[in-house]
C-alpha positions as CSV (number, residue, x, y, z in Angstrom):
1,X,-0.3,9.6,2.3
2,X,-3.3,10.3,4.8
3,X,-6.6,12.0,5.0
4,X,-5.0,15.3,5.7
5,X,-3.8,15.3,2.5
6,X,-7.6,15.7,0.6
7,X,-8.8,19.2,1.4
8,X,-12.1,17.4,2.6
9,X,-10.9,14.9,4.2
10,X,-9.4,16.6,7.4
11,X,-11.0,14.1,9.8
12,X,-10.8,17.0,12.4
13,X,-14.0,16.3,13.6
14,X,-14.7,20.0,13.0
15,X,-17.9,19.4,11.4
16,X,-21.7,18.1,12.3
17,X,-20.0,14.5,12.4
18,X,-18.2,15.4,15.2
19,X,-19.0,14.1,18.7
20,X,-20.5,10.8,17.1
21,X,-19.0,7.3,17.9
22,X,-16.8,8.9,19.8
23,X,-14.9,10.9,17.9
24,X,-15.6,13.0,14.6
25,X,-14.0,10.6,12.3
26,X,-15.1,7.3,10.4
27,X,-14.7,4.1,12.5
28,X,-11.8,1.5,11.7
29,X,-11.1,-1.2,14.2
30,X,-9.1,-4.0,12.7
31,X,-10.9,-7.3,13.6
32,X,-14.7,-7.7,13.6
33,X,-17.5,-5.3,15.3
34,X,-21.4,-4.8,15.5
35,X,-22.1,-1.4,13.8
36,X,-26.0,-1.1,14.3
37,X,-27.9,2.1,14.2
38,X,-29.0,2.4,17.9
39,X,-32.6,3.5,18.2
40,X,-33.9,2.8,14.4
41,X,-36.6,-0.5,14.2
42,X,-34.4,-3.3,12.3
43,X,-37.9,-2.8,9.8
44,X,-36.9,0.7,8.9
45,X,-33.3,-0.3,8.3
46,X,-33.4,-2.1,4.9
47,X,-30.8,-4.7,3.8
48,X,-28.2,-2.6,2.4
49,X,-27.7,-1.4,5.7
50,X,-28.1,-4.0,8.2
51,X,-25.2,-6.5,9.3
52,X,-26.7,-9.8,8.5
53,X,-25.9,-12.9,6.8
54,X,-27.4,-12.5,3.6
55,X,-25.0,-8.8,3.5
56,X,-21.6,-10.1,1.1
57,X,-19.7,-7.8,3.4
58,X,-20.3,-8.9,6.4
59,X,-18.7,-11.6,8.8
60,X,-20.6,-14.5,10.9
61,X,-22.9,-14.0,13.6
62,X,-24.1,-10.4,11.5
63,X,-20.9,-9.0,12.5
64,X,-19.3,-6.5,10.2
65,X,-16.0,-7.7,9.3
66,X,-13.4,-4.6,10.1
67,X,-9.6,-5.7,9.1
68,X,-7.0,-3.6,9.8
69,X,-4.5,-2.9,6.7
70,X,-2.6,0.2,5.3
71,X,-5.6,1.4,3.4
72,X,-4.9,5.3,3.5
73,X,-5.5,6.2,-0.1
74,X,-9.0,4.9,-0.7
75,X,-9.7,5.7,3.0
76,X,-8.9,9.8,1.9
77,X,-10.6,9.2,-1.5
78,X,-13.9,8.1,0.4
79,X,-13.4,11.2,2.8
80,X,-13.0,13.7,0.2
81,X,-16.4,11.6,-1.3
82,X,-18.2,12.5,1.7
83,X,-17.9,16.8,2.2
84,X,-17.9,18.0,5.9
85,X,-19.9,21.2,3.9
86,X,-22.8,18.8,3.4
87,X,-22.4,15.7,5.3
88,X,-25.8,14.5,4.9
89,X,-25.1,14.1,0.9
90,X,-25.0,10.3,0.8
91,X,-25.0,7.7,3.0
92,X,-23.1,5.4,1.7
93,X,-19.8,5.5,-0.3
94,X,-18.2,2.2,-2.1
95,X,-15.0,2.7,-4.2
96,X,-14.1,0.2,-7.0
97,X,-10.3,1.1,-8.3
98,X,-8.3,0.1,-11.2
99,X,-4.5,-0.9,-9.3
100,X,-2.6,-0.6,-12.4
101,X,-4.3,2.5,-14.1
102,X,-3.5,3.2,-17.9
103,X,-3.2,5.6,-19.7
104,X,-5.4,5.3,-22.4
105,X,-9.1,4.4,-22.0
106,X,-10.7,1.6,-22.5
107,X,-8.0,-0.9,-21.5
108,X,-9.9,-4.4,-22.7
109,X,-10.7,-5.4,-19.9
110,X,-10.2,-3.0,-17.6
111,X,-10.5,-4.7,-13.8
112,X,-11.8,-2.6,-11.0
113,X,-11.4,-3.8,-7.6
114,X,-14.0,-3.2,-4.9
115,X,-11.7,-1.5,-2.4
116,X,-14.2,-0.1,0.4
117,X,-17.5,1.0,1.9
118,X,-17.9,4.4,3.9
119,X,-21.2,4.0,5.5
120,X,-23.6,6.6,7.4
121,X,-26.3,5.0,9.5
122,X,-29.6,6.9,10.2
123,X,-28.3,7.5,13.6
124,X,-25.0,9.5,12.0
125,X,-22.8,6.6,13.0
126,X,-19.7,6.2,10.6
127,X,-18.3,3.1,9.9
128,X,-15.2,2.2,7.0
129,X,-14.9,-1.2,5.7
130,X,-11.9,-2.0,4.2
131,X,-11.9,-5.5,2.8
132,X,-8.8,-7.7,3.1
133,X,-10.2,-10.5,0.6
134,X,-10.8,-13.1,3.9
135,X,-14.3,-12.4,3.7
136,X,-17.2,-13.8,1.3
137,X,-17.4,-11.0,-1.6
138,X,-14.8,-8.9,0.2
139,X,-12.2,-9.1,-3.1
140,X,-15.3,-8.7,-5.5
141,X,-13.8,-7.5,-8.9
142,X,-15.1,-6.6,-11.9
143,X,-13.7,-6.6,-15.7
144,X,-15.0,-4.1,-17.8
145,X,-14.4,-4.7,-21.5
146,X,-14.9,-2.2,-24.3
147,X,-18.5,-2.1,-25.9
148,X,-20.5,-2.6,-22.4
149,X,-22.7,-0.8,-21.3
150,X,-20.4,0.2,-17.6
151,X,-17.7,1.1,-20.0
152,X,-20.4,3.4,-22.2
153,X,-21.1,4.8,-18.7
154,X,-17.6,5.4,-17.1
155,X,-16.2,6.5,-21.0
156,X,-19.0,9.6,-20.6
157,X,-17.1,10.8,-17.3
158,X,-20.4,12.3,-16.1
159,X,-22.1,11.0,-12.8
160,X,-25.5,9.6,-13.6
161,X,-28.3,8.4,-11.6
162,X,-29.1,4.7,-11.2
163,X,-32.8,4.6,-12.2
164,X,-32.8,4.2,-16.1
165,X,-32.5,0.7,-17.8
166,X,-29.0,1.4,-18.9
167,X,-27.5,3.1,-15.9
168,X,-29.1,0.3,-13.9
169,X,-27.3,-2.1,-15.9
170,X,-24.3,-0.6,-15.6
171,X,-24.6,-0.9,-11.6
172,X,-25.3,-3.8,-11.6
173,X,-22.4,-5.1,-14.0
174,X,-20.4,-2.9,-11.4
175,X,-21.4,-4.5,-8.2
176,X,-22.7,-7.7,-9.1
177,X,-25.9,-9.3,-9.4
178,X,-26.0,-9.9,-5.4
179,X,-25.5,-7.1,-4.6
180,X,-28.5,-5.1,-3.1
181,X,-29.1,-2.0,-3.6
182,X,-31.9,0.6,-3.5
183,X,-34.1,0.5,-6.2
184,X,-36.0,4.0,-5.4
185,X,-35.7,6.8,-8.1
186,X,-32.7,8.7,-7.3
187,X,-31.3,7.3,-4.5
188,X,-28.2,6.1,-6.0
189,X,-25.2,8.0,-8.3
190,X,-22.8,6.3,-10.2
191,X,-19.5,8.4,-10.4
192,X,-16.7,7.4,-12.5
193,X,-12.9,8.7,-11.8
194,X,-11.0,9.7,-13.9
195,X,-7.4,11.0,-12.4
196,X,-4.4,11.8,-14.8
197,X,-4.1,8.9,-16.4
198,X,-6.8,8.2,-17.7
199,X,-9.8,6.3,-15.7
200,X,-9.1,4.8,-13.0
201,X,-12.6,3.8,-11.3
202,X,-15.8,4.2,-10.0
203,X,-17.2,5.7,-7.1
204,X,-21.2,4.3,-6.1
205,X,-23.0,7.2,-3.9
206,X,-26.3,5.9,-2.2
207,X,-28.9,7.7,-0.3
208,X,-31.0,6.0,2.2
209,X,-34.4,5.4,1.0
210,X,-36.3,6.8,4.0
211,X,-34.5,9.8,2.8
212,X,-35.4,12.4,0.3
213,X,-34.0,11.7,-2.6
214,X,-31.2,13.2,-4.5
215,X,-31.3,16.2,-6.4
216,X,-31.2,16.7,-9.8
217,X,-28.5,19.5,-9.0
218,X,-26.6,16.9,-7.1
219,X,-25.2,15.6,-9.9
220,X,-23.3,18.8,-10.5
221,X,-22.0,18.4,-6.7
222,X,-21.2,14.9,-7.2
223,X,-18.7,15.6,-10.3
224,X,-17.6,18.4,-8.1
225,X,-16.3,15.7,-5.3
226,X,-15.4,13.4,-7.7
227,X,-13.2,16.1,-9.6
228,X,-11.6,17.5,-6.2
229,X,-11.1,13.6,-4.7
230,X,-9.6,12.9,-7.7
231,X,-7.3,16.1,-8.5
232,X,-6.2,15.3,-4.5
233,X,-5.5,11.9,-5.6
234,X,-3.1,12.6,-8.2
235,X,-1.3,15.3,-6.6
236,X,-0.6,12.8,-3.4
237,X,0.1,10.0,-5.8
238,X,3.1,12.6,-7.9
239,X,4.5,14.2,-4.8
240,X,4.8,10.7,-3.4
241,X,6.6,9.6,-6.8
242,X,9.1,12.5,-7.4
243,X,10.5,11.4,-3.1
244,X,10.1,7.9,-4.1
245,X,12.3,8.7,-6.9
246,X,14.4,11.3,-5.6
247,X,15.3,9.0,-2.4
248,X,16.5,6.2,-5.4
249,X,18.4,9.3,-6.7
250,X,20.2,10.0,-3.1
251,X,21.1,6.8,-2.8
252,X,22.8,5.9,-6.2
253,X,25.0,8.8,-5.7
254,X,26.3,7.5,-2.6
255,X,29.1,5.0,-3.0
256,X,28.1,1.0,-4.0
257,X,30.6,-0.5,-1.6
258,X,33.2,0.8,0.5
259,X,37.3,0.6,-0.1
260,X,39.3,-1.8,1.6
261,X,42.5,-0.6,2.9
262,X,45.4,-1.7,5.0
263,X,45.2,-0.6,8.4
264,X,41.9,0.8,8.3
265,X,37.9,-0.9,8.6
266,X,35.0,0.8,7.3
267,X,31.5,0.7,7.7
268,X,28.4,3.3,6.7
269,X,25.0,3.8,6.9
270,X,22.3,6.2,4.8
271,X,18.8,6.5,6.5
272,X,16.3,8.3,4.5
273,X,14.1,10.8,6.5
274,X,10.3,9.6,7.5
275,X,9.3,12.0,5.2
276,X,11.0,11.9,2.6
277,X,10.0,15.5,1.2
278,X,12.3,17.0,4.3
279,X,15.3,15.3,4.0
280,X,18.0,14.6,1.2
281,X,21.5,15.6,0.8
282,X,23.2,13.6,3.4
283,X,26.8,11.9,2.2
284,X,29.6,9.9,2.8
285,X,32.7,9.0,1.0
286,X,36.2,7.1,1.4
287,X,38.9,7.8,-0.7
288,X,41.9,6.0,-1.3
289,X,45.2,8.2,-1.0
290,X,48.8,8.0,-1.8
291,X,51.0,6.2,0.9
292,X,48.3,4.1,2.1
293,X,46.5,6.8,3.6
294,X,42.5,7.2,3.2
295,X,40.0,10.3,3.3
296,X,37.0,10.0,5.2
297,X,34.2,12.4,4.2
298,X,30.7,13.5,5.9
299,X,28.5,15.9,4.6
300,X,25.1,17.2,4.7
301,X,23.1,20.4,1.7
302,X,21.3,22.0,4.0
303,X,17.9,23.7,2.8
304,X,16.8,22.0,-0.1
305,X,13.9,19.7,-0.9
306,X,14.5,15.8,-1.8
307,X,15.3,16.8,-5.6
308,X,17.5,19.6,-5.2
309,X,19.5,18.4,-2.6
310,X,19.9,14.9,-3.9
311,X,21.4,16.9,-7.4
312,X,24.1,19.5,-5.5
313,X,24.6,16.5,-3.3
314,X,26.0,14.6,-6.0
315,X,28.0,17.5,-7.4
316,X,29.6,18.3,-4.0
317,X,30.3,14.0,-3.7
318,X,32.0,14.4,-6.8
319,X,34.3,17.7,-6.6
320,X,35.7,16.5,-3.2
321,X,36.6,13.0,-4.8
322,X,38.4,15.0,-7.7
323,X,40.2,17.6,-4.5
324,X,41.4,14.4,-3.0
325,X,42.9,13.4,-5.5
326,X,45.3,16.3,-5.3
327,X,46.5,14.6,-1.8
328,X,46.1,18.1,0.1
329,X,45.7,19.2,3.4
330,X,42.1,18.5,4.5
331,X,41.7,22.8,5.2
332,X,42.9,22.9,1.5
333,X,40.5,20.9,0.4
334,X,37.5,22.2,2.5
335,X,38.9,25.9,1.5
336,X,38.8,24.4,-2.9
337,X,35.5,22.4,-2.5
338,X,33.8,26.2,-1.0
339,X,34.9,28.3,-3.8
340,X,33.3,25.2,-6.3
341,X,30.4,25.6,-4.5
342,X,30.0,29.3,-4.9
343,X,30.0,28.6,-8.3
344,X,27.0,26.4,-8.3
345,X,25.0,28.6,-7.3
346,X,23.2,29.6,-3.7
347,X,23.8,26.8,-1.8
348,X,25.0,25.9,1.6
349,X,26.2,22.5,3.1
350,X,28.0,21.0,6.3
351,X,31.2,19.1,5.9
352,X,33.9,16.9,8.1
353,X,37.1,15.9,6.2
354,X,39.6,13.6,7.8
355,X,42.3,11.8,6.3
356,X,43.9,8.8,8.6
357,X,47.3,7.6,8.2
358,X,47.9,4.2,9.2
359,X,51.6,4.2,9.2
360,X,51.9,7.1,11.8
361,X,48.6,6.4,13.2
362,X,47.6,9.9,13.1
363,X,44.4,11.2,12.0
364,X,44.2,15.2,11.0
365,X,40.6,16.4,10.7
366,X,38.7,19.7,9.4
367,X,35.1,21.0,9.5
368,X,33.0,23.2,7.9
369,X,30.4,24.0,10.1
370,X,29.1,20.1,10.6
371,X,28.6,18.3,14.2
372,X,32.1,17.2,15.6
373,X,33.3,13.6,15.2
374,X,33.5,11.0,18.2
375,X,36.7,8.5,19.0
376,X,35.8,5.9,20.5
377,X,38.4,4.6,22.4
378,X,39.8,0.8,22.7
379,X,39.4,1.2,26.4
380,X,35.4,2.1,26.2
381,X,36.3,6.1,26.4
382,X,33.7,7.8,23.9
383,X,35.1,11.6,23.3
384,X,34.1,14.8,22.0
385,X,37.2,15.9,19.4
386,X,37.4,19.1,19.7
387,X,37.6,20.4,16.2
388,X,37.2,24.3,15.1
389,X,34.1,24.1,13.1
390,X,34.0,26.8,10.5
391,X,31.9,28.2,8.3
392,X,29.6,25.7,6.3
393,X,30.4,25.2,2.5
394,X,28.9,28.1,0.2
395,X,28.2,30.0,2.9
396,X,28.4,34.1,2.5
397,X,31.7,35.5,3.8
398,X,30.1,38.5,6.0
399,X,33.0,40.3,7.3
400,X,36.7,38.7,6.3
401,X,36.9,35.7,4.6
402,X,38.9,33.4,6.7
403,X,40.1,30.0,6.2
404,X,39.6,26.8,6.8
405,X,41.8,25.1,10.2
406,X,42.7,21.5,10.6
407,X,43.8,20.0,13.9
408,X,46.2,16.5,14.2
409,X,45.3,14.0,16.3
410,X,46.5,10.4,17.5
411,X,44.5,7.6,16.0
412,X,45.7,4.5,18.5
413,X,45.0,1.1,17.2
414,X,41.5,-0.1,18.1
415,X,39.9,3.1,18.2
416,X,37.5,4.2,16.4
417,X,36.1,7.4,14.6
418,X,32.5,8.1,14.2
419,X,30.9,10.9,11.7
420,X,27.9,11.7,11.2
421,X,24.8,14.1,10.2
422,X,22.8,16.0,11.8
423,X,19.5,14.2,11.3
424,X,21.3,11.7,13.7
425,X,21.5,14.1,16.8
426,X,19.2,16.3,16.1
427,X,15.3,16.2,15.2
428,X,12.0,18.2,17.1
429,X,12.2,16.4,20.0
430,X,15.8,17.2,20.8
431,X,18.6,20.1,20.2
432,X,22.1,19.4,18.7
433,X,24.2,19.0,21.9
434,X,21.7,16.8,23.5
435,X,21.7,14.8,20.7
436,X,25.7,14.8,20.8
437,X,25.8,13.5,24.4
438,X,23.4,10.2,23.5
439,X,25.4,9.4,20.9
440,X,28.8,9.9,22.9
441,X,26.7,7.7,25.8
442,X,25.4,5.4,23.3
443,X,28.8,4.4,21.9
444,X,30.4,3.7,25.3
445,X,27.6,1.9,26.6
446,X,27.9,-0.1,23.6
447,X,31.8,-0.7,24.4
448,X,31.0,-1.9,27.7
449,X,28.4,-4.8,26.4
450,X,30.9,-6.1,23.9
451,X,33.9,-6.3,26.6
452,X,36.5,-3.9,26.6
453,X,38.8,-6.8,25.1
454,X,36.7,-7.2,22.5
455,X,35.2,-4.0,20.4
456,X,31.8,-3.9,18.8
457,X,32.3,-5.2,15.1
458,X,31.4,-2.0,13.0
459,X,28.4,-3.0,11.4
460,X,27.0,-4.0,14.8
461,X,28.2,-0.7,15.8
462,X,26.5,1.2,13.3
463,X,22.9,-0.6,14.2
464,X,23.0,-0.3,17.4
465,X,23.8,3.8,17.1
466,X,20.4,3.3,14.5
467,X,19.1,2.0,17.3
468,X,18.9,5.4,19.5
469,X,16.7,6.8,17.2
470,X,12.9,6.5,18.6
471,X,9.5,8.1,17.6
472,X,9.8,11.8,16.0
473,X,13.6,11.9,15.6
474,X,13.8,10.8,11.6
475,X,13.1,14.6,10.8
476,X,16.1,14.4,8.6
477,X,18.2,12.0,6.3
478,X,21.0,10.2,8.0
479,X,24.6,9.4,6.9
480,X,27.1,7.6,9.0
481,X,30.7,6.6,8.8
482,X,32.6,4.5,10.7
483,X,36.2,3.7,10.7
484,X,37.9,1.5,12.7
485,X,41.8,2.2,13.2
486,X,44.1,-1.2,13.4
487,X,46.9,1.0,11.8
488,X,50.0,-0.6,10.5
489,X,52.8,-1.5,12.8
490,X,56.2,0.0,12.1
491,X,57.9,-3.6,12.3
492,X,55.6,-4.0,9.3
493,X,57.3,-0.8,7.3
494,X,60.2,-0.3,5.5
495,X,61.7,3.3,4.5
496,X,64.5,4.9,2.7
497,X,65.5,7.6,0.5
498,X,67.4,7.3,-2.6
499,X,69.6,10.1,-4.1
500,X,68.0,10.5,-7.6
501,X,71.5,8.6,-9.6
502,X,72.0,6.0,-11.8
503,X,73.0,3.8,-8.7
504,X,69.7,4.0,-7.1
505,X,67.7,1.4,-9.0
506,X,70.8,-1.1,-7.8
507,X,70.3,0.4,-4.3
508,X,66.6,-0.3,-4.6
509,X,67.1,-3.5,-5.3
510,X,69.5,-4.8,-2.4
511,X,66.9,-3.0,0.3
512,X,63.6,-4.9,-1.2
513,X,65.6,-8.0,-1.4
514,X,66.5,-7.3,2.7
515,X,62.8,-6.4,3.8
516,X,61.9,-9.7,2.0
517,X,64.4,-11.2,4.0
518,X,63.8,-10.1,7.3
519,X,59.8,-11.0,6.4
520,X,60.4,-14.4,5.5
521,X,58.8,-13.5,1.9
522,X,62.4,-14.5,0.1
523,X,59.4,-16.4,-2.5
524,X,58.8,-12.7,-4.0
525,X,62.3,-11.5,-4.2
526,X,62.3,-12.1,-8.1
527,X,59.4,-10.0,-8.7
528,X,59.7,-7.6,-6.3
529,X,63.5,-6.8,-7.0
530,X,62.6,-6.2,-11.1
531,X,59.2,-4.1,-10.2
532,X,60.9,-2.0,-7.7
533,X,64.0,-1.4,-10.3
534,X,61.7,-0.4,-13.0
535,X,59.6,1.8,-11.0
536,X,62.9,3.4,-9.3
537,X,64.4,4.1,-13.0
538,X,61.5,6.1,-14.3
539,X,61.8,8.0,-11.3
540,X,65.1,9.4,-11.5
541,X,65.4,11.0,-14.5
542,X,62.5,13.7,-13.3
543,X,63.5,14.1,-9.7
544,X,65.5,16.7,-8.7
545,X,65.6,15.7,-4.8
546,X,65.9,12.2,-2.9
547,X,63.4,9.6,-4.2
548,X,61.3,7.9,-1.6
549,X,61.0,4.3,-1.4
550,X,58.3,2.5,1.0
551,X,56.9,-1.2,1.7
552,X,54.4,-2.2,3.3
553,X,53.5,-5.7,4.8
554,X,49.8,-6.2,5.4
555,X,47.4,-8.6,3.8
556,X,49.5,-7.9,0.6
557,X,52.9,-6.7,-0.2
558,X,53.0,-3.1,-0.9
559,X,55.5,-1.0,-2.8
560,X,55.7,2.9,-2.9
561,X,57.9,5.3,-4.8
562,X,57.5,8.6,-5.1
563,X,59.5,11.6,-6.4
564,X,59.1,15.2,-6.4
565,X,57.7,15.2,-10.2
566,X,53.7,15.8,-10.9
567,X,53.7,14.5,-14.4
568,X,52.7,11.1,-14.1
569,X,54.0,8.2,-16.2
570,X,51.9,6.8,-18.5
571,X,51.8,3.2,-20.5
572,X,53.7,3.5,-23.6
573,X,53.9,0.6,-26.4
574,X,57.0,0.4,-27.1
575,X,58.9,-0.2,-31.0
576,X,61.1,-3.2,-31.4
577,X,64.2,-1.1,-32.2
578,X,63.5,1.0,-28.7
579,X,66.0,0.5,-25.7
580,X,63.3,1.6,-23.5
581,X,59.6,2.3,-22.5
582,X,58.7,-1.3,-21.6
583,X,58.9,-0.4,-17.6
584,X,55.3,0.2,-16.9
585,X,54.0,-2.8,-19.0
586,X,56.2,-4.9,-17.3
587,X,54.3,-3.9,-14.1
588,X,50.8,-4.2,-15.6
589,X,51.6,-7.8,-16.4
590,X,53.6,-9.0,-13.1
591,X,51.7,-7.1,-10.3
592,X,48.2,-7.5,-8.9
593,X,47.2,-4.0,-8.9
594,X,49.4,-0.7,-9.4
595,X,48.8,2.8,-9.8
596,X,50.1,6.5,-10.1
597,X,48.7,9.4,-7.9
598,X,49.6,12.9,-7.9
599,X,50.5,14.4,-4.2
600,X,51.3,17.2,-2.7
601,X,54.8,18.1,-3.9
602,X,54.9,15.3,-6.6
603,X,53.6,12.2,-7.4
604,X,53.3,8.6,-6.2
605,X,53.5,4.9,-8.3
606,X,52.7,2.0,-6.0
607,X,51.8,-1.4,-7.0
608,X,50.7,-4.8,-5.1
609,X,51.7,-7.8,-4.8
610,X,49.7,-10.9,-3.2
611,X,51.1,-12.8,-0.6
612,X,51.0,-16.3,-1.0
């Protein structure tokens, strides 16, 4: 939030300010400076404005005490104070604020905190103080309980001059007792404001008593600022909530924690844009798959604000989870998830879909109009893959509606694949291919720091692409996904088909028993042989061709069988007098983790086993 953000508090220097001190806005310089009003007799000056000891606000040696500190809102609130259409209304602005507003008025007590001075010296010099709390009186606060007379004052919501008994009470309470101020009718206004909920503080406006003073009218031009200043406030103050809590949004719709599979490594990223009003609807997702495979998933809604793009990004996170779990072909799945999207409405998002298979260390990819993925090669090589990018998701189908391709590629162990959104390669400052080429540079020069014997660990990997970003390229949310391949090696595997008879269960059996064997995991045989019979048994009755059998030897012991049926099986409690149904509870209770997933052309049980 900054000073453009009040409509009179441009700081453009556009006005009769402008030229003074330099430039046309106020003066902040962190640390300590002499602010004196050059050419006016120290006896004309009286002790409101002079820097001296006996000021609370100022330092030692008369020095005004300047700190630096993220101070933007009441800096803008003093601005818009202090209109460039009559800049000679006040010369001095000091802003006492409630930090934890309520929403009902009085709050017993309700604590203002004295958060600045914007000051005007006879010579049109501007100077901001913006206290810190280091210096004597700097944190100056004031409770106001219900029944004073400040509270009387503020509860009116009318600016008032500072020259009756009561009003000057009221100051006084305000500002403390040591606090001098002119006593000269009509020199000083005491503003409250009063934003959305409720009030929130207190503006004082002084005039400098060699001055005319104020106006009766001014008052009316007082609540006018005060009105504006505040109506700014809250507008800032709402826009900045809804991104705050859109941005919270984004991110609890992308996933907590990534899967870990065999073969594969991941790591991801989600960097919100600088502002975060421009950016939103960047994703990434891993699926688990059938066989041990995975689906990697990019995706960016393009042309939507925080809110809206946040929303359709979840909805498109969650129809390509459901489409994977169909196990089809990623141009299948791109081709499903854009007729869901038409339904949503008019929307149009970006999209890279790769599913990697760590058994035949092959990796088949396809886009929808997103930037192309990078391999980065074991032997330092960052590439280009050269993927047909078609239309984006939701787009309009202008002349024939064509589909989706896919292409196939090797995955070699050690590589690794990089996706991305566009906020990554692209901002102001740069186009799309540029970007591209950084990021391809980036990730070999990275290669060649870490060794070519010894790749970047992912998450290092992932902060140092961050790390490319520099001033002016966060125009856009970021998501990135990185997977590194280690694949599984085919010493490691163990295949075979089973004609779907009443021998295969026995047949089952004897090749586990021989895997375990040749593994030197003989200790699992017993379980392994009775999962894998079970399993195999449910199978055949359904299947009318061969029935797949697969295991896998990584971290843990994995089993797969799959058959050419799509009904899944499903838990049954079986009656004492039954012969069967006990097959699937007997795998609950013996395996560390098992499942059943529909494929393309059937279905899949697989269950787990931990290696001891």
């Amino acid at each position: 939030m900054g000073l453009e953000e009040f409509p009179e508090a441009d700081g453009s220097g556009s006005g009769p300010d402008a030229g003074r001190a330099g430039h046309g806005g106020p003066v902040v310089i962190p640390g300590q400076a002499v602010r004196r009003a050059a050419g006016v007799p120290d006896e004309q000056e009286p002790e409101l404005f002079r820097t001296t000891p006996n000021n609370p606000f100022t330092g030692v040696d008369g020095h005004t005490v300047l700190p630096g500190g993220d101070f933007d809102e009441e800096l803008a609130m003093m601005r818009g104070l202090k209109p460039s259409r009559v800049p000679d209304f006040s010369n001095e602005i000091e802003l006492y604020l409630d930090r934890s507003p309520s929403d009902r008025y009085p709050q017993d007590p309700l604590v203002l905190r004295f958060r600045g001075t914007y000051r005007v010296d006879l010579a049109g010099r501007e100077t901001v103080f913006l206290p810190d709390g280091r210096a004597d009186g700097a944190d100056h606060r004031c409770e106001i309980r219900s029944g004073s007379t400040l509270a009387h004052m503020l509860g009116n919501g009318w600016p008032v001059f500072c020259d009756t008994g009561a009003a000057r009470t009221a100051l006084e309470e305000l500002v403390g007792p040591q606090r001098p101020l002119p006593r000269a009718p009509r020199t000083v206004i005491l503003a409250p404001l009063r934003g959305r909920d409720g009030i929130v503080g207190a503006a004082v406006l002084v005039r400098h008593p060699v001055r005319p003073p104020f106006a009766p009218d001014d008052l009316h031009i007082a609540a006018q600022l005060v009105t504006r200043t505040m109506q700014g406030r809250d507008g800032v103050r709402q826009r900045a909530h809804d991104s705050l809590r859109s941005a919270e949004l984004q991110r609890r719709m992308l996933p907590a924690s990534l899967p870990r599979l065999p073969g594969v490594r991941l790591a991801a990223r989600y960097l919100a844009a600088e502002d975060p009003v421009r950016g939103g609807g960047d994703w990434y997702d891993a699926v688990p798959l059938a066989g041990g495979r995975v689906a990697l998933i990019v995706g960016d809604v393009m042309g939507n604000s925080m809110p809206s793009a946040a929303a359709v990004m979840g909805q498109l996170r969650s129809i390509a989870q459901t489409l994977a779990g169909f196990d089809l072909p990623p141009r299948d799945i791109l081709q499903r998830l854009d007729g869901q999207a038409h339904g949503l409405g008019e929307l149009v998002a970006t999209c890279t879909y790769a599913v990697y298979d760590p058994v035949a260390h092959r990796i088949t990819i396809a886009n929808a109009g997103h930037p192309p993925p990078l391999l980065l090669h074991s032997g330092g090589r960052a590439e280009v893959l050269r993927v047909p990018s078609g239309r984006p998701i939701g787009a309009p189908v202008v002349l024939v509606e064509t589909d989706f391709e896919q292409v196939e590629l090797d995955a070699p162990p050690g590589s690794t694949l990089v996706l991305y959104t566009d906020g990554l390669v692209e901002s102001r400052l740069r186009d799309v291919w540029t970007g591209i080429e950084q990021l391809r540079e980036r990730l070999a020069t990275t290669v060649q720091l870490t060794g070519l014997d010894h790749p970047p660990p992912l998450e290092a990997l992932c902060d140092d692409v961050l790390d490319m970003l520099g001033p002016g390229d966060r125009d856009d949310d970021i998501a990135l996904l990185a997977a590194r391949f280690d694949g599984i090696a085919p010493s490691d595997v163990a295949y075979w088909f089973l004609d779907p008879e009443e021998t295969a269960p026995g047949r089952a059996r004897r090749f586990a028993r021989r895997a375990l064997t040749r593994w030197g995991l003989e200790e699992l045989s017993d379980s392994l042989e009775l999962l894998v019979s079970e399993v195999v048994t449910n199978a055949v009755p359904y299947a009318e061709r061969p029935v797949t059998l697969r295991l896998l030897r990584t971290d843990v012991l994995r089993c797969e069988v799959g058959d050419d049926s799509p009904q899944l099986p499903r838990q049954q409690r079986a009656r004492d007098t039954d012969e069967g149904g006990r097959g699937l509870l007997v795998v609950d209770r013996i395996a560390a983790r098992w499942g059943a997933v529909q494929r393309y052309g059937g279905k899949l049980v697989w269950f787990e086993l931990d290696l001891r």
